[in-house]
C-alpha positions in Angstrom: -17.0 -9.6 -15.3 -16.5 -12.7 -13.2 -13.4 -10.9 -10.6 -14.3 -14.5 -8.4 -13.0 -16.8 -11.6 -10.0 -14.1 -12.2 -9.2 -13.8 -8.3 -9.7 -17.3 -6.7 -7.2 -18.9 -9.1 -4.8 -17.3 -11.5 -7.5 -18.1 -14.8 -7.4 -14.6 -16.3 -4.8 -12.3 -18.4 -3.1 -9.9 -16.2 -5.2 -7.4 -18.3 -8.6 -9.3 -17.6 -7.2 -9.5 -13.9 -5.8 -5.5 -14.1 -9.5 -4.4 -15.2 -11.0 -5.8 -12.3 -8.9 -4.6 -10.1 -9.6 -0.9 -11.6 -13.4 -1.6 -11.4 -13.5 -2.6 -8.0 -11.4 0.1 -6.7 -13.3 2.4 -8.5 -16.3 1.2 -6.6 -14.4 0.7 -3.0 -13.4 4.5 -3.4 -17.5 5.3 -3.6 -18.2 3.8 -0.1 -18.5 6.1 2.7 -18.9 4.2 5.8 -16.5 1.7 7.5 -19.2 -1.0 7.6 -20.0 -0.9 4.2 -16.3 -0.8 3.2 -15.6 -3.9 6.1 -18.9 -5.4 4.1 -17.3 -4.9 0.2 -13.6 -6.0 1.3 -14.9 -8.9 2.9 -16.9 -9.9 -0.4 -13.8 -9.5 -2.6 -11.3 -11.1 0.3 -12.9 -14.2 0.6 -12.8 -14.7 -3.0 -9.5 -15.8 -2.7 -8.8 -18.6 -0.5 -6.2 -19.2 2.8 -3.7 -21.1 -0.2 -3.3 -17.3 -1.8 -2.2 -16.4 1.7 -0.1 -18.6 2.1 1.6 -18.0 -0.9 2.4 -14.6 -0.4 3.6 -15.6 3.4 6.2 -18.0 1.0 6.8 -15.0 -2.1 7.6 -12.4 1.3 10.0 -15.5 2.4 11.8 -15.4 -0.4 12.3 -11.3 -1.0 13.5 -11.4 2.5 15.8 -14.0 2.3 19.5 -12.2 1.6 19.3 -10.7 5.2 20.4 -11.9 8.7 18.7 -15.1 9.5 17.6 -13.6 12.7 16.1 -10.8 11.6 15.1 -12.1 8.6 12.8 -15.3 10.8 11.7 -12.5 13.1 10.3 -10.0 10.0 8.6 -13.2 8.2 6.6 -14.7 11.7 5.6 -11.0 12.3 4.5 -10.1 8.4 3.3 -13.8 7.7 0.7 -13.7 11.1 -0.6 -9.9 10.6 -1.6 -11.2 7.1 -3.4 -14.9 7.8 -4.6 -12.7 11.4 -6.2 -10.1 9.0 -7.4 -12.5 6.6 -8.9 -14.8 9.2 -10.3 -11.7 11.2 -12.1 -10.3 8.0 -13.9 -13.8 7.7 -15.0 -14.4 11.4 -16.6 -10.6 11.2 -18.2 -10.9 7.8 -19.6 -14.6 9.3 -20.9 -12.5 12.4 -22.6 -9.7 10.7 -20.1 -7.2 12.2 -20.2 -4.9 9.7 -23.4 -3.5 10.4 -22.7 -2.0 13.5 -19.8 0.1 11.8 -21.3 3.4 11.2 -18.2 5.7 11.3 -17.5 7.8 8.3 -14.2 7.1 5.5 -12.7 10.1 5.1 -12.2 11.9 1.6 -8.5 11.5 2.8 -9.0 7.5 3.5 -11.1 7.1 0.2 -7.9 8.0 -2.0 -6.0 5.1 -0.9 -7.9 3.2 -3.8 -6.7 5.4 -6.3 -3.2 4.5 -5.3 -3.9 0.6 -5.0 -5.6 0.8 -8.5 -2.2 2.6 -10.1 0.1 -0.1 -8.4 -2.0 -3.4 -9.9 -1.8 -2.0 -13.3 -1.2 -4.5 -15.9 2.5 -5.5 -15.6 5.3 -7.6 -14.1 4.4 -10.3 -11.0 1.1 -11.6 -9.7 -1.8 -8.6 -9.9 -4.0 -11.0 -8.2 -1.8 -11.1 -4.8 -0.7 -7.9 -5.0 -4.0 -6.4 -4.6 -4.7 -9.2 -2.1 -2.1 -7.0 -0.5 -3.5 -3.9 -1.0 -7.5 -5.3 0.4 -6.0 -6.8 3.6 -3.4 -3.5 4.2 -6.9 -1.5 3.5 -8.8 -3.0 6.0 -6.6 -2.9 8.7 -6.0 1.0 8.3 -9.0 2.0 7.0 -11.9 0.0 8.4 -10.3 -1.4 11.6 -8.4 1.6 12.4 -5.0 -0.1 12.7 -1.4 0.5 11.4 -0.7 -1.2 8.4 2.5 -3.4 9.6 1.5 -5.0 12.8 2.3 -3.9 16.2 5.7 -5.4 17.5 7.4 -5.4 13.8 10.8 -4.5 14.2 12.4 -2.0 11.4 16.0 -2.1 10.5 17.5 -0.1 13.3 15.9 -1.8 16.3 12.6 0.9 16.5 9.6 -1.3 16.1 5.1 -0.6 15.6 3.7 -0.2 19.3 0.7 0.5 21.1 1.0 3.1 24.2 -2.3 4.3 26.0 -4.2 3.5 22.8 -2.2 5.3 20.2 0.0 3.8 17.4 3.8 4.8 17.0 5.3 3.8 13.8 9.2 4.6 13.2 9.3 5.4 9.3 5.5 6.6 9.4 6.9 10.0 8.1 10.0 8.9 6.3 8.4 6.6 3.3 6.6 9.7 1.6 8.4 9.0 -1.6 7.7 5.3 -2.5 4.6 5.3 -4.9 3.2 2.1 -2.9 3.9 3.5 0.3 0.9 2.4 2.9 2.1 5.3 5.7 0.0 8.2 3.9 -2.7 6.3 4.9 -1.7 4.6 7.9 -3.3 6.0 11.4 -0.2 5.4 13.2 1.8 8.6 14.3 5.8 9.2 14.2 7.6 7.5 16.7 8.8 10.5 18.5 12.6 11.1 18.5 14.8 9.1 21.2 15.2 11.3 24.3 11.3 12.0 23.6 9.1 11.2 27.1 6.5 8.5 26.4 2.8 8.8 26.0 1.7 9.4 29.6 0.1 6.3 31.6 -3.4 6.2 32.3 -4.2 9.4 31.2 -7.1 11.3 30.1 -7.5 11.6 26.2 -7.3 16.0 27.0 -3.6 14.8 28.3 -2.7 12.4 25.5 -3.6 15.0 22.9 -1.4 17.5 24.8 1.8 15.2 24.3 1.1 14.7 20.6 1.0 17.8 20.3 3.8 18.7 22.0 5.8 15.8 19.9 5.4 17.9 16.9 5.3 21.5 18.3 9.0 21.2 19.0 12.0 19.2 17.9 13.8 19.0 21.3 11.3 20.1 24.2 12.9 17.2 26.4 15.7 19.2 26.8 
């Protein structure tokens, strides 16, 4: 099956374009190093070109647009970068021959978000090819690159946003989207932002003491008191 004619440019059924999709996450699922996996997204990625980008930068626009202006410009810049930044990133690497030096292990646990991109870019409703686009870009970043899957510094409703203290992600709903089928937080290696009144991550520390507070944030509900 040509997938570079069905993903480049919208040529093919959704069923021709569904198929793919279920073929090459079939085969994305069978990799067990990040390399390799860096190595077989970059091969499918750059099948589609910066324009498909750019157009779901313009389709995220428009879903967003019936809420505050303010938030609503602040949520596009942040969504609209992480995406071209990951897109861009997964050329300049696959151009270097990065992927070669990646020699860490997928886990079984990582290897299952496939199954889940495959079920969401079933034949249906709305563009499979950009959807999946969705799915390869979120996949790298969490899977291969070992980063959250909505870019540090997004703000969520509520004020709470993605950061990065001492080297560990935070995510505010990382535990509270269980129950959306295309959820990316099972698979996300951010952690919970702890709870407000919750210390921070100590500065500086050794990794023995940043383990201890992570621990600690989900030990106990309250242990500051």
């Amino acid at each position: 099956m040509d997938t570079g004619r069905l993903y480049n440019a919208e040529s093919g059924s959704p069923g021709q374009v569904s198929a793919a999709i279920q073929e090459d996450c079939a085969r994305l699922k069978e990799i067990r190093a990040r390399g390799e996996l860096g190595a077989a997204l970059a091969q499918i990625v750059l099948m589609y070109s910066p324009r498909d980008v750019r157009q779901m930068m313009e389709n995220f626009g428009n879903m967003i647009r019936d809420i505050s202006p303010e938030y609503s410009a602040e949520l596009e810049a942040a969504v609209t970068g992480h995406l071209l930044g990951t897109y861009q990133n997964i050329r300049l690497m696959d151009q270097q021959g990065a992927f070669a030096r990646m020699k860490e292990p997928v886990s079984n646990a990582e290897r299952v978000y496939w199954d889940m991109a495959a079920e969401q870019c079933r034949a249906g409703a709305g563009d499979l090819r950009l959807r999946f686009l969705k799915f390869l870009l979120a996949g790298f970043c969490m899977i291969v690159w070992h980063e959250p899957g909505h870019p540090v510094g997004m703000r969520f409703p509520g004020g709470d946003r993605v950061e990065l203290i001492d080297g560990v992600y935070y995510c505010p709903v990382r535990e509270k989207a269980n129950d959306v089928d295309a959820a990316l937080c099972p698979y996300c290696p951010a952690l919970q932002t702890p709870a407000v009144g919750y210390l921070k991550p100590p500065v500086n520390a050794s990794e023995h003491r940043k383990q201890e507070f992570i621990d600690n944030c989900y030990r106990y509900h309250n242990f500051n008191g």
